[in-house]
Backbone as numpy.savetxt, mean C-alpha at the origin, in Angstrom:
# Nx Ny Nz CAx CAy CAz Cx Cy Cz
-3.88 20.15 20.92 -2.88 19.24 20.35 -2.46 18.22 21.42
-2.44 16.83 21.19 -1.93 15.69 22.13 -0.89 16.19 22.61
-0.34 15.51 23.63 0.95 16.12 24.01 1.54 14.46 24.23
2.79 14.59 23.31 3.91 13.89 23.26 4.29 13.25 23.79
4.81 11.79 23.89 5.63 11.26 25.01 7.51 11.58 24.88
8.11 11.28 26.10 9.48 11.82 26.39 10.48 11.12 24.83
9.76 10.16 24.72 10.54 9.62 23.65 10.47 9.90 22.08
9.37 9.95 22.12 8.43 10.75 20.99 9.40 12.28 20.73
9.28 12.87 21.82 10.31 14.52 21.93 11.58 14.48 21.48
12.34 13.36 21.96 13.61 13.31 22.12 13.87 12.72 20.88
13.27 12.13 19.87 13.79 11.45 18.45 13.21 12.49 17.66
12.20 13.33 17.93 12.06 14.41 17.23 12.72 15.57 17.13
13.55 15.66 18.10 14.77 16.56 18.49 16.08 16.28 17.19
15.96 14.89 16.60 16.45 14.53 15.54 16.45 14.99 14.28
15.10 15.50 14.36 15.01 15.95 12.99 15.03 17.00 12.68
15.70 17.36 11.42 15.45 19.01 11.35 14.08 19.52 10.38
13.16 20.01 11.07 12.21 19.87 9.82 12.15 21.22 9.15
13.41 21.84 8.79 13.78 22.85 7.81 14.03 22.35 6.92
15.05 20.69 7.09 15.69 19.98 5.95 14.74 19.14 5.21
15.61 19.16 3.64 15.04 18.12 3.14 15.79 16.93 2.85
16.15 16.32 3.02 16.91 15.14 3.17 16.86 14.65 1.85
17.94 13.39 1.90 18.19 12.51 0.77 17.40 11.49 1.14
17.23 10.72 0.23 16.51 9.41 0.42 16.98 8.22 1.28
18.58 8.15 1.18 18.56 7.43 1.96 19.23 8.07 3.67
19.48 8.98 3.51 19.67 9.70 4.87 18.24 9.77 5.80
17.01 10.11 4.97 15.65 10.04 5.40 15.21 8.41 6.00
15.73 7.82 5.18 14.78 6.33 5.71 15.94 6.13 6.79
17.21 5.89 7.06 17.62 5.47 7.97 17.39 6.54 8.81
17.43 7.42 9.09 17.43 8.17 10.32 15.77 8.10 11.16
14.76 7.70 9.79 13.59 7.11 10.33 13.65 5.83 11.53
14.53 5.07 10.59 14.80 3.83 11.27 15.85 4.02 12.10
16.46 4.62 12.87 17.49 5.62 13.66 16.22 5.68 14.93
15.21 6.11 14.48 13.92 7.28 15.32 13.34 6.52 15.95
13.44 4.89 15.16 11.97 3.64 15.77 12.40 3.50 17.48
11.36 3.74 17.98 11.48 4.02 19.70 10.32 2.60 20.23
9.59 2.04 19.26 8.84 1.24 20.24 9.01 0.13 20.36
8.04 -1.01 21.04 8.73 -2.43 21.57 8.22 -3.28 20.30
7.80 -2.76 19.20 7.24 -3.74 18.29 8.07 -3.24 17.35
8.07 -4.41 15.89 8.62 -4.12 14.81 7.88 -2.69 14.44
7.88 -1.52 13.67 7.33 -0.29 13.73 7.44 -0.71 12.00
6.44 -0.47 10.97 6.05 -0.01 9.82 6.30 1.40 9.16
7.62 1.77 8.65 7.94 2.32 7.65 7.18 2.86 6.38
6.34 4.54 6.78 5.15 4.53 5.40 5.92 5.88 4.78
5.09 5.87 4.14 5.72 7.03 3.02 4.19 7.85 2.43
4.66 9.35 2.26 3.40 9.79 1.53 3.86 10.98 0.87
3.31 10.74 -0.61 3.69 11.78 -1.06 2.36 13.21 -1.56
2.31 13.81 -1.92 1.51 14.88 -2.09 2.16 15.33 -3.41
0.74 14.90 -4.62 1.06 15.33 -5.82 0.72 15.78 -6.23
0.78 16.80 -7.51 0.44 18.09 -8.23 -0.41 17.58 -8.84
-2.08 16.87 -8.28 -3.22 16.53 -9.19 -4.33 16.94 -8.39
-5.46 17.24 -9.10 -6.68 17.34 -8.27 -7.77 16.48 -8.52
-7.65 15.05 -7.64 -8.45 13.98 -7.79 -10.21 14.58 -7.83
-10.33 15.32 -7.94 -11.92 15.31 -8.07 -12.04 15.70 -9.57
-11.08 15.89 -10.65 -11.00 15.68 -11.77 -10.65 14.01 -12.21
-11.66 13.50 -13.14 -11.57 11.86 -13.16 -10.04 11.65 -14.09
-9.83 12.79 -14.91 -8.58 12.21 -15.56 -7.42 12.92 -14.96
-7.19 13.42 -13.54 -6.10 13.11 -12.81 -6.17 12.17 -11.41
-7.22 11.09 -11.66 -6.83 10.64 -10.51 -5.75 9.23 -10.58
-4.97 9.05 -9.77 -3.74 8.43 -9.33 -4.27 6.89 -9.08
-4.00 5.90 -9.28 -4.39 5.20 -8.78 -3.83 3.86 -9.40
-3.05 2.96 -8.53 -2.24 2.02 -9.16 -1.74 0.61 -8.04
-1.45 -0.21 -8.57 -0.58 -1.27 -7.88 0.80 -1.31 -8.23
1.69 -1.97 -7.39 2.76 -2.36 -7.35 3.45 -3.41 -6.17
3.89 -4.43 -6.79 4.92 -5.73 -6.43 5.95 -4.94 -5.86
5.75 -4.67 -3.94 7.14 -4.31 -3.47 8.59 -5.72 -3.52
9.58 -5.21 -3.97 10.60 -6.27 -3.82 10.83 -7.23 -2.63
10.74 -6.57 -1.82 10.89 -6.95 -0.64 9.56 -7.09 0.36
8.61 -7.13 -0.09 7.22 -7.80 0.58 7.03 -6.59 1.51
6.03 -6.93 2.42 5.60 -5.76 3.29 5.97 -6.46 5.14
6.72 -7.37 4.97 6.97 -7.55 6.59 5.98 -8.53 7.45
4.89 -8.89 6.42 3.83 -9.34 7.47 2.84 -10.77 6.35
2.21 -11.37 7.22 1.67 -11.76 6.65 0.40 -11.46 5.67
0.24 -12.21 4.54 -0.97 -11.50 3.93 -2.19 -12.69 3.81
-3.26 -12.34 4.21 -4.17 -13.43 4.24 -5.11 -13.28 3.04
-5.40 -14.05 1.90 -5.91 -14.08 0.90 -7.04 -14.61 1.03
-8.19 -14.07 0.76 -9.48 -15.04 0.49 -9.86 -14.73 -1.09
-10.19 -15.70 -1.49 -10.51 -16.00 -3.00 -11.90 -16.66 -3.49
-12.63 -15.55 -4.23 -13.99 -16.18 -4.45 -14.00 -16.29 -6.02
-14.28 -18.01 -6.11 -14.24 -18.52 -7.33 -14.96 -19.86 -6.99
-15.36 -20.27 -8.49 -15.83 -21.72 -7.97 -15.40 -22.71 -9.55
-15.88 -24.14 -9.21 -15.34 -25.18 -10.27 -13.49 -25.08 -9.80
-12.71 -25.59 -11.11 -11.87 -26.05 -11.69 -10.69 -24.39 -10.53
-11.37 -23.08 -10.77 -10.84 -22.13 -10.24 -10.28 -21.87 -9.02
-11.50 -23.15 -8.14 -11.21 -23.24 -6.75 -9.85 -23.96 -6.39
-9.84 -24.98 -7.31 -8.46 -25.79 -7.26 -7.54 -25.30 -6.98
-7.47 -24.38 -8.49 -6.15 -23.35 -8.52 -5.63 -22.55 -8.07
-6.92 -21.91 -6.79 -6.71 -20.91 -6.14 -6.36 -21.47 -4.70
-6.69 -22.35 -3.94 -5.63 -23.26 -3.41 -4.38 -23.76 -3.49
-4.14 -24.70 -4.82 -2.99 -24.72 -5.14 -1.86 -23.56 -5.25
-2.65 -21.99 -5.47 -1.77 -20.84 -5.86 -1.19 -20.33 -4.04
-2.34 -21.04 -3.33 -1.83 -20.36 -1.50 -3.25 -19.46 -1.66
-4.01 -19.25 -1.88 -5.01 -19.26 -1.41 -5.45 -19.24 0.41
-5.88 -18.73 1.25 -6.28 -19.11 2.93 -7.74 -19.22 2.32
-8.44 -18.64 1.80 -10.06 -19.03 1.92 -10.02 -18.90 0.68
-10.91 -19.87 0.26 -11.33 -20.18 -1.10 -13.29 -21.03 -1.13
-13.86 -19.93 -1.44 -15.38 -20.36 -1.88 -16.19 -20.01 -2.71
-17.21 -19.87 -2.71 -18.57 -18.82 -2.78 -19.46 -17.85 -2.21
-20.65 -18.78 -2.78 -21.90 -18.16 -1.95 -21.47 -18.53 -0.40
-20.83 -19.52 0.06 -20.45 -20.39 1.48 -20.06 -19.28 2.21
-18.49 -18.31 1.74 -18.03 -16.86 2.04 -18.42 -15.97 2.12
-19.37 -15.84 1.29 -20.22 -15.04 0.92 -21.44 -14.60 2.16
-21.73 -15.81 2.22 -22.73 -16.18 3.55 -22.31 -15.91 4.75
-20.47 -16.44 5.11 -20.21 -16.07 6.24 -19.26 -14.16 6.26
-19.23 -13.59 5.31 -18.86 -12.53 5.58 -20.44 -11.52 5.99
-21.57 -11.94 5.93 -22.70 -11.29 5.41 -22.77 -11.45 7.42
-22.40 -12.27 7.61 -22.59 -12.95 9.17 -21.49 -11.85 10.71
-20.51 -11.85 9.58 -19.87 -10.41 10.13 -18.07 -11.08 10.11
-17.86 -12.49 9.25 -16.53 -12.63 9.73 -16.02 -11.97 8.47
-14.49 -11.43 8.88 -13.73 -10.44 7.89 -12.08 -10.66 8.52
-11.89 -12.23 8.55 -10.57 -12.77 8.82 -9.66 -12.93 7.79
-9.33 -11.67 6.85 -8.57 -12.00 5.78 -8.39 -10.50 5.35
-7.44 -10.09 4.76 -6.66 -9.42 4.32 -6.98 -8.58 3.30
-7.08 -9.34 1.93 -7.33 -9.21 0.90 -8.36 -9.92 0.10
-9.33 -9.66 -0.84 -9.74 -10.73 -1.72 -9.82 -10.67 -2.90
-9.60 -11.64 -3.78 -10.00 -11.70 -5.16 -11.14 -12.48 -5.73
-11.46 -12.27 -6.95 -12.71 -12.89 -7.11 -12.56 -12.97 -8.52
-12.93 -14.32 -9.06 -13.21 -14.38 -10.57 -14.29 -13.70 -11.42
-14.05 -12.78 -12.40 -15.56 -12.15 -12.92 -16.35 -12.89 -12.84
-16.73 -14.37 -13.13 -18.55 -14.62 -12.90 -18.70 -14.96 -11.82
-17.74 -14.59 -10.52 -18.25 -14.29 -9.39 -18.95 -13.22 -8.94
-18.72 -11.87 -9.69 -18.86 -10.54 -9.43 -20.51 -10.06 -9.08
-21.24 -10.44 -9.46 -22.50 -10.77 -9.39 -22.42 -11.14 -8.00
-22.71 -11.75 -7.74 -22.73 -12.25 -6.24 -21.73 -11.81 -5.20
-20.94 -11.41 -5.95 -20.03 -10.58 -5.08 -20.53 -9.10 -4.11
-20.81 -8.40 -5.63 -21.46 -7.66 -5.33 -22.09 -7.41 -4.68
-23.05 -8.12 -3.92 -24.46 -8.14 -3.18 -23.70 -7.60 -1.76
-22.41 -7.83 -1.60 -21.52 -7.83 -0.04 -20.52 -6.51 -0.32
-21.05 -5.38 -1.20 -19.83 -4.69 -1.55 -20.05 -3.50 -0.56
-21.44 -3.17 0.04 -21.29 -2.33 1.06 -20.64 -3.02 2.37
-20.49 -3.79 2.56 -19.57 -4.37 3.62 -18.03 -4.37 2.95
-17.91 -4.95 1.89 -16.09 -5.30 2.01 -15.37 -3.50 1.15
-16.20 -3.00 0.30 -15.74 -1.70 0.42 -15.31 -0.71 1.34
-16.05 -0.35 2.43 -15.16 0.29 3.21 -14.47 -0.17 3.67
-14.23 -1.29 3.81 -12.74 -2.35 4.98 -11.64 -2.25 3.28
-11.70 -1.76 2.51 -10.75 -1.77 1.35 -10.56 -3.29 0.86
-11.65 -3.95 0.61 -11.60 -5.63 0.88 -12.34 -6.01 -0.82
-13.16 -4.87 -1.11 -13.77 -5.14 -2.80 -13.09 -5.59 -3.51
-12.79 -7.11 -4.26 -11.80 -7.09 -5.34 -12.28 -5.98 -6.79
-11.41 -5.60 -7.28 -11.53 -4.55 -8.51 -10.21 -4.44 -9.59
-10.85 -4.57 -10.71 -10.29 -5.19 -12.09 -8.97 -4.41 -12.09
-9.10 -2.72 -11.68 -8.10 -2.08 -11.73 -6.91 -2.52 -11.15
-7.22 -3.21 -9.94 -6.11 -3.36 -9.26 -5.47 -4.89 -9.52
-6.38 -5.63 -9.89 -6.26 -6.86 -10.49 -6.41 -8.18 -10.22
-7.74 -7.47 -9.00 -8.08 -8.84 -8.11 -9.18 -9.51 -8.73
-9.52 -8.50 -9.78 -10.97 -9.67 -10.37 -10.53 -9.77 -11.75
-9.78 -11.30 -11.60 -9.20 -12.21 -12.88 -9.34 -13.45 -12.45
-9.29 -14.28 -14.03 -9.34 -15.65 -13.79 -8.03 -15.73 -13.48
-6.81 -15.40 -13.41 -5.53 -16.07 -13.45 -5.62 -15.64 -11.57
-6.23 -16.96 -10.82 -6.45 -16.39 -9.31 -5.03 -16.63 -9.09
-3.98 -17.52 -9.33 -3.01 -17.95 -9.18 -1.96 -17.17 -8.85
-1.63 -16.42 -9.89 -1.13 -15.13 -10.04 -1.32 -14.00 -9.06
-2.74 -14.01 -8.94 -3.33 -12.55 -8.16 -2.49 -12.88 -6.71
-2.87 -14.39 -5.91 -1.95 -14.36 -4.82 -1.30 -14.34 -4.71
-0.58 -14.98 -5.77 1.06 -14.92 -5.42 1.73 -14.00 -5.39
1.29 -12.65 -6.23 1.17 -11.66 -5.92 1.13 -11.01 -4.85
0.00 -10.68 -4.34 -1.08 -10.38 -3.30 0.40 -11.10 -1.63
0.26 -12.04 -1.93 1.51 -13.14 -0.61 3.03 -12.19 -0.37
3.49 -12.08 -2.19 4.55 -11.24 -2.09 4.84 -10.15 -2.02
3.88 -9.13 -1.74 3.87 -7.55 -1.12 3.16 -6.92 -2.34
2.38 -7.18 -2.92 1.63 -6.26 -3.83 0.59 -5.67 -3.10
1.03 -3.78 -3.56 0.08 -3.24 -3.05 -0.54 -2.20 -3.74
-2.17 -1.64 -2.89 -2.67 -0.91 -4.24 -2.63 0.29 -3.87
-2.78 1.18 -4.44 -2.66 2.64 -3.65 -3.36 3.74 -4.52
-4.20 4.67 -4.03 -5.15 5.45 -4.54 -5.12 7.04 -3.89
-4.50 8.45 -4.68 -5.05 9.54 -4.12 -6.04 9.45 -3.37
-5.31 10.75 -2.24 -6.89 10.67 -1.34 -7.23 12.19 -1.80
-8.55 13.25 -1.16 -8.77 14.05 -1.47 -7.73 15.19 -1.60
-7.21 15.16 -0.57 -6.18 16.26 -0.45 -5.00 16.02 -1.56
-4.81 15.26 -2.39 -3.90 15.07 -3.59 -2.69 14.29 -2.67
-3.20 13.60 -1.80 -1.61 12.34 -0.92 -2.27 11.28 -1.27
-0.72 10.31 -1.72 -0.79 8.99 -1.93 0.29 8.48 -0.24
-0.71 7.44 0.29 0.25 6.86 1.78 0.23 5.59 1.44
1.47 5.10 1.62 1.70 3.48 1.38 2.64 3.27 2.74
2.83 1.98 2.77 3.45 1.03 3.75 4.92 1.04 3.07
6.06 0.64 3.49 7.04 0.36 2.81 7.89 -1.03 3.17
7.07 -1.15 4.31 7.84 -2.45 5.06 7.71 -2.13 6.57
8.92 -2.64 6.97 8.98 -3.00 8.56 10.28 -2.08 9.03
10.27 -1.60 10.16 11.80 -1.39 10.80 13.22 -2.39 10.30
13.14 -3.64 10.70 13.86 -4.50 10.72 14.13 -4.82 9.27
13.56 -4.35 8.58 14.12 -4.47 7.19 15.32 -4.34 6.93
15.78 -3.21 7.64 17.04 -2.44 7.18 16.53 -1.44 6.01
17.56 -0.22 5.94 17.68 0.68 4.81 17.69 0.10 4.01
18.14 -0.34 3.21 18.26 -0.73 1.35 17.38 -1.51 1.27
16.28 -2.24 2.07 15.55 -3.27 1.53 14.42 -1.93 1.29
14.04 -0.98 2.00 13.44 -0.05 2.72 13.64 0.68 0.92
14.60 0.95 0.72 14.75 2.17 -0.37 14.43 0.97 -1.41
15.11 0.02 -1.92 14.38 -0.40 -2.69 12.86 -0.43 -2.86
12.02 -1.07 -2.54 10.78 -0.95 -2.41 10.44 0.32 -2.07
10.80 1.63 -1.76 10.51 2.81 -2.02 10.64 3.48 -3.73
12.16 2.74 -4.01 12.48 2.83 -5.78 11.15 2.15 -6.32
11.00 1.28 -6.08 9.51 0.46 -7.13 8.34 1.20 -7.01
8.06 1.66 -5.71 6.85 2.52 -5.82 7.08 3.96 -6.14
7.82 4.81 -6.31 8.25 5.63 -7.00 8.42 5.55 -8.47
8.84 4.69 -8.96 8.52 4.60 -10.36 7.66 3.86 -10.80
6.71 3.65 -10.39 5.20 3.26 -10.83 4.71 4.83 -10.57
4.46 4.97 -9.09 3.99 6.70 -9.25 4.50 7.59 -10.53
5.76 7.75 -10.74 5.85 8.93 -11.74 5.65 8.24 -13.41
5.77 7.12 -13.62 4.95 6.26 -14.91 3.69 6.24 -14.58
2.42 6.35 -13.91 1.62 6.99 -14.34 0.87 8.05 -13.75
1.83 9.41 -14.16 1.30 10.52 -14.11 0.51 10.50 -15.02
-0.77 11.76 -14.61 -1.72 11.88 -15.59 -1.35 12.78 -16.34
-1.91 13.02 -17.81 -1.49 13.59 -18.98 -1.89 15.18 -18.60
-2.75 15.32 -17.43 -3.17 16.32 -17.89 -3.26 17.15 -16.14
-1.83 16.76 -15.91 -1.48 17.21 -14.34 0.09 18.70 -15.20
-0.77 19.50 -14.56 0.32 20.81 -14.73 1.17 21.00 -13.49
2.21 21.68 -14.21 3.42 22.62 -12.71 3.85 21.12 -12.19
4.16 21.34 -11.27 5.10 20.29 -9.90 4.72 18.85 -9.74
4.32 18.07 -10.33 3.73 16.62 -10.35 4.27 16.13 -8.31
5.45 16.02 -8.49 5.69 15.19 -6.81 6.56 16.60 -6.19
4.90 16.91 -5.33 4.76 18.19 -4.55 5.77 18.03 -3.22
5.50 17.01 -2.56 6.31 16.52 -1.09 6.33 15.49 -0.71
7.61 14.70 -0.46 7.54 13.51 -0.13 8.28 13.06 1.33
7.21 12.49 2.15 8.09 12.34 3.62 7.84 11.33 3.61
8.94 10.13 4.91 8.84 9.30 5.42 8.49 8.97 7.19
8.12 8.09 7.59 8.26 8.38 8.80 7.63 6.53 9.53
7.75 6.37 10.63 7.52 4.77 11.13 6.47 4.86 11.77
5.38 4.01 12.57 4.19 4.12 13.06 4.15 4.83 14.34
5.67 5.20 15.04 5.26 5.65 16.01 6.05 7.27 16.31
7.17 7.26 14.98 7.51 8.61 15.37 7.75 9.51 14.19
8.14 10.54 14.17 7.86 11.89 13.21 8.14 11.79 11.70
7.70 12.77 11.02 7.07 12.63 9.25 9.23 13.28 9.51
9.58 12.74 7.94 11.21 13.43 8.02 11.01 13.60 6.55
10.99 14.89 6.14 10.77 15.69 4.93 11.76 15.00 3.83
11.41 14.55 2.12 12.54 14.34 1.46 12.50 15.21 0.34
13.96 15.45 -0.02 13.75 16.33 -1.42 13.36 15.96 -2.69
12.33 15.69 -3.22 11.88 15.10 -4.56 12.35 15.53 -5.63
13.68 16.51 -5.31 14.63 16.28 -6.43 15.71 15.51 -6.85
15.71 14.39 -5.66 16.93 13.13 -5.72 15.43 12.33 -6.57
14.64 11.74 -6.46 13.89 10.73 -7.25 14.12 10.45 -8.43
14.70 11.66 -9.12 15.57 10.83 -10.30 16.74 10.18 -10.63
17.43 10.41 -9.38 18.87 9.51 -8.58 18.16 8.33 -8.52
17.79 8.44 -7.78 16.85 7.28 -7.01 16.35 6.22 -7.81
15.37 6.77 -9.19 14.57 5.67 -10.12 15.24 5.47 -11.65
17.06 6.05 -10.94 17.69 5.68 -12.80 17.98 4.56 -12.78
């Protein structure tokens, strides 16, 4: 096991990890914990009563945080004609084709996110073993491959994010920044919480939201009780 730094120890000395905390006692005392010289990222993960290797419980969704994610988001957008316009005009950072197409194949991957108009997809495709594992594939589910590109960024600019079970039945998202403050922090924890429990799957038994902790990029997970979440998302 790594061994700890003094500061790392001493904000962990904070926590009790017998307790389960309230929601908002949890995020501030997270943000209480932030020890490093950078703004520190606020994530959250919960562990839910599904077993993703069954196709009709797997989890998997977007959501418009209220309060954005703290950072910039760099959009590239593959469309062409009349689409390209719009996807500029919408804030757009890269907007092409085959041109993008060509230079991601080349190895550049200076952007964030992308979307792509369906009769791009075809050609898209050809680059999906590259932008798939970087989580970079646009996909209908999440709602990056539409004509309304406009939308998708403005979106995409204002903290929309996508989030997918992993094997072990945890969903991990971002929630923001330190400097947010608490309530910007719990809000945008409220929005992604009630997208999570609107769509549970039909056919998830017993305990749906198994455990839910918070914690910042550089110091300890702080256990919450997932029996306030209905405080929380009335």
């Amino acid at each position: 096991m790594p061994k700890r730094g003094k500061k790392y120890t001493n904000n962990r000395a904070k926590v009790d990890a017998s307790k389960r905390y309230d929601f908002s006692e949890a995020v501030q005392l997270a943000i209480d914990s932030s020890y490093a010289k950078f703004d520190e990222t606020i994530d959250v993960a919960v562990r839910l009563g599904v077993d993703p290797r069954h196709a009709d419980q797997m989890v998997r969704g977007t959501v418009v945080l209220p309060n954005g994610l703290g950072k910039e988001v760099r959009v590239l957008v593959f469309a062409k004609g009349e689409k390209e316009k719009e996807a500029v005009d919408g804030g757009a950072d890269f907007v092409g084709n085959e041109d993008l197409i060509e230079k991601i194949k080349e190895g550049w991957f200076d952007f964030d996110k992308a979307v792509a108009t369906p009769d791009m997809m075809g050609a898209v495709g050809k680059i999906g073993r590259l932008l798939g594992p970087r989580g970079l594939m646009p996909n209908a589910k999440t709602g990056t491959v539409t004509f309304d590109v406009a939308k998708a960024v403005s979106e995409l600019k204002a903290g929309k994010i996508d989030f997918r079970v992993e094997k072990a039945g945890i969903v991990h998202v971002p929630m923001g920044k330190v400097s947010f403050g608490a309530q910007k922090i719990l809000e945008n924890l409220t929005a992604f919480l009630e997208t999570i429990v609107r769509i549970k799957p039909a056919s998830a038994k017993g305990t749906y939201l198994r455990t839910i902790a918070v914690s910042t990029t550089m110091g300890p997970g702080i256990k919450i009780d997932s029996g306030f979440v209905k405080e929380l998302i009335k």
